[in-house]
C-alpha positions as CSV (number, residue, x, y, z in Angstrom):
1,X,0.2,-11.1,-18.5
2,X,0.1,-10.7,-14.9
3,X,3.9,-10.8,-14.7
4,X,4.1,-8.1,-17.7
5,X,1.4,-6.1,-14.7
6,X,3.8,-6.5,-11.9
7,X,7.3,-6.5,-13.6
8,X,6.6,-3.3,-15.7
9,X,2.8,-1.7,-16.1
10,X,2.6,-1.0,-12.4
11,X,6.1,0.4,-12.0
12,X,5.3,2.6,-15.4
13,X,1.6,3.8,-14.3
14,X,3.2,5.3,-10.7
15,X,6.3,6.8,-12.4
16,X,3.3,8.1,-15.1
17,X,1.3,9.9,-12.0
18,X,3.3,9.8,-9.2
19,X,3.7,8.9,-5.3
20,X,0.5,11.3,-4.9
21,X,-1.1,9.3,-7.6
22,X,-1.0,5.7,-6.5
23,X,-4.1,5.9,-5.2
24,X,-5.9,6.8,-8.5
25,X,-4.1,4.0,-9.9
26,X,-5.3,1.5,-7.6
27,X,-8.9,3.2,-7.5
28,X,-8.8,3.0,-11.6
29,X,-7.4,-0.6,-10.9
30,X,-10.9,-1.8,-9.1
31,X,-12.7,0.2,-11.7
32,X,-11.2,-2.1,-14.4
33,X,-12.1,-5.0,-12.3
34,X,-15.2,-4.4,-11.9
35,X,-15.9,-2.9,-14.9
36,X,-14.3,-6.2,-16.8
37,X,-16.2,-8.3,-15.0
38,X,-19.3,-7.9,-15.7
39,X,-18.1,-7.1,-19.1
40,X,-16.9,-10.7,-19.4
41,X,-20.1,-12.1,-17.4
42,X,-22.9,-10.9,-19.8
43,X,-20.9,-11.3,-23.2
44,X,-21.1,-13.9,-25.7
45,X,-17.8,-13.4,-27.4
46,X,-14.8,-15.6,-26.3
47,X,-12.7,-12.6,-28.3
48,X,-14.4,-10.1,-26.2
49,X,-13.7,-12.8,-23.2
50,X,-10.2,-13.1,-23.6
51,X,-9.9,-9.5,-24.3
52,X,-11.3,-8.6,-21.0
53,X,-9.3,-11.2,-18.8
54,X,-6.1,-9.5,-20.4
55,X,-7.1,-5.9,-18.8
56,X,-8.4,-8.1,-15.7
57,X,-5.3,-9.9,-14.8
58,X,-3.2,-6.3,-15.9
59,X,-5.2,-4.2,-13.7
60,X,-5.1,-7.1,-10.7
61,X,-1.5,-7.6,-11.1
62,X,-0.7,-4.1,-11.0
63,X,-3.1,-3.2,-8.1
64,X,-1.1,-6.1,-6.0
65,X,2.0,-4.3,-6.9
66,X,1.1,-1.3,-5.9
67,X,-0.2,-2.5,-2.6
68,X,2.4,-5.1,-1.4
69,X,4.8,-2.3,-2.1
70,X,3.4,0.9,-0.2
71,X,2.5,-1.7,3.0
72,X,5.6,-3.3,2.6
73,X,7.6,0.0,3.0
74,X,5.7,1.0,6.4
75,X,6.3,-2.5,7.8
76,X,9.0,-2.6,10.3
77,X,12.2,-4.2,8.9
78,X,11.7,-6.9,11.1
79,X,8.0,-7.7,9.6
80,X,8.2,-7.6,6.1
81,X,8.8,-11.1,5.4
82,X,5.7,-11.9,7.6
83,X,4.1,-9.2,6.2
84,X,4.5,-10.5,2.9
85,X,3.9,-14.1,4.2
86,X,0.6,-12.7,5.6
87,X,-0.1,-11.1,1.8
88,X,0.5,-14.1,0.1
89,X,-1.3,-16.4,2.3
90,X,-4.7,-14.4,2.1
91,X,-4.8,-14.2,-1.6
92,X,-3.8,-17.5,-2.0
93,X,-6.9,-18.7,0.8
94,X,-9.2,-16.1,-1.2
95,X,-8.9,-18.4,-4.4
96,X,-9.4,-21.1,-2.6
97,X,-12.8,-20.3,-0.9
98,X,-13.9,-18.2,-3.4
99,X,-14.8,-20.2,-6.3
100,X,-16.6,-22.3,-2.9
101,X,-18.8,-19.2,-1.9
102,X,-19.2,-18.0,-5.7
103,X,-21.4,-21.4,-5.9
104,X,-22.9,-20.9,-2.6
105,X,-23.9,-17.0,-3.5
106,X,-25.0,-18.6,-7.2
107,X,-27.3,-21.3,-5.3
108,X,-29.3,-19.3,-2.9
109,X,-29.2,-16.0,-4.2
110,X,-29.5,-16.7,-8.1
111,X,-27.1,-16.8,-10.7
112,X,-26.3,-13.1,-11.0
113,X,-25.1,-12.7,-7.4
114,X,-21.9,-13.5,-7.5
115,X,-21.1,-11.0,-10.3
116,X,-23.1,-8.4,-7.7
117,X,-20.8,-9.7,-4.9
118,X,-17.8,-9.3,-6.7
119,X,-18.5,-5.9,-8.0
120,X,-19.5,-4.2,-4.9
121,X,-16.4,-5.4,-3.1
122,X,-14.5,-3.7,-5.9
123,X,-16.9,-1.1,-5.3
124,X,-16.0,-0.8,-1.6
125,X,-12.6,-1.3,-2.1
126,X,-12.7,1.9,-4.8
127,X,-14.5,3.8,-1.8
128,X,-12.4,2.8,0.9
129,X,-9.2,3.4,-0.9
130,X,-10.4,7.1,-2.0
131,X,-11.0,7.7,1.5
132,X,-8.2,6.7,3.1
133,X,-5.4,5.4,1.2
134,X,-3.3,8.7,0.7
135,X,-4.0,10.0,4.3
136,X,-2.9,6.4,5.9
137,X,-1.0,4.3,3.5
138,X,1.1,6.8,1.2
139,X,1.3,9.5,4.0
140,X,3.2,7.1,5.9
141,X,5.4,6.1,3.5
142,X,6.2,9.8,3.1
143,X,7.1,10.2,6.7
144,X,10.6,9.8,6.9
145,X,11.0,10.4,10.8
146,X,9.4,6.9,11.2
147,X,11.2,4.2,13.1
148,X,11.4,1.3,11.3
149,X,12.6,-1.3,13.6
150,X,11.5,-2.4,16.8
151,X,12.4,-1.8,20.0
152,X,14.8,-4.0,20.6
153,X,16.5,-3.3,17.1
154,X,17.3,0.1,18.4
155,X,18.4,-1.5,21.6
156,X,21.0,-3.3,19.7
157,X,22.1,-0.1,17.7
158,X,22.4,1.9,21.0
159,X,24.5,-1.1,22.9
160,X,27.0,-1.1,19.8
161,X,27.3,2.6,19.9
C-alpha cells in the first residue's frame, strides 16, 4: 500500500490539482492522518481497523512523496543525496523514539494522550503547511532563475569556459 501511495496515488493527486495544488494535497494528507487515527483509536472493528490503516499508510506515503520531491528540487545539486540522507534518517529515528514517547505520553498523561499528541502535530503540520508551504516551498520550485549549485560548481563551469 504505501508503495501503491508513492509509486502512483501521489504522482496522480498532483497531476489531478496541479503544482498550485500540492499544498491542498499534503494539507488533505494530515487531515486523513489525523482524521484515521482517531478513527482507528476509538473503534472496535478490526474491518474498520484495517480499513483505516489502508487510507493511513496511502495518505502518509503520498504526503512523503510529495515532500521529498518539492525539497528535493530546491536542494542544491550538490545536496540532494544528503538531503535525502537527512530525510530518511529522521523518519527512520521518528519510529524509533516514537513508540518510546507514545508510552511515556500514555504513562503520565493517560491513555488518550498520545492520540491528542499525534493529532495536534498533524494539526500543526495542516496549519503550518497552509501558511507557508506555497509561498516558501513551491514558490521556489517555480523560480527558475535559481542557482542550483554551489559556489565552487559555478567556479568549475566558469574555468572550463
Amino acid at each position: 500500500t504505501y508503495a501503491f501511495s508513492q509509486g502512483f496515488l501521489a504522482k496522480r493527486l498532483v497531476q489531478l490539482w496541479g503544482k498550485e495544488g500540492k499544498a491542498f494535497v499534503i494539507m488533505a494528507c494530515c487531515a486523513a492522518l489525523g482524521a484515521g487515527r482517531y478513527i482507528a483509536y476509538y473503534t472496535e472493528s478490526l474491518l474498520v481497523i484495517y480499513a483505516t490503516f489502508f487510507f493511513i499508510i496511502n495518505a502518509l506515503g503520498t504526503m512523503n512523496t510529495v515532500i521529498t520531491a518539492d525539497t528535493g528540487a530546491i536542494a542544491p545539486s550538490n545536496e540532494v543525496g544528503g538531503l535525502f540522507g537527512m530525510l530518511a534518517t529522521s523518519e527512520s529515528a521518528a519510529g524509533m523514539v516514537g513508540p518510546f514517547l507514545g508510552g511515556l505520553i500514555s504513562h503520565y498523561l493517560g491513555k488518550d494522550a498520545p492520540l491528542v499528541a499525534v493529532v495536534g502535530v498533524y494539526g500543526f503540520l495542516f496549519a503550518f503547511i497552509s501558511w507557508g508551504y506555497q509561498r516558501h516551498v513551491i514558490s521556489a520550485n517555480n523560480d527558475d532563475s535559481k542557482d542550483k549549485g554551489s559556489k565552487s560548481d559555478r567556479k568549475e563551469v566558469k574555468k572550463s569556459i
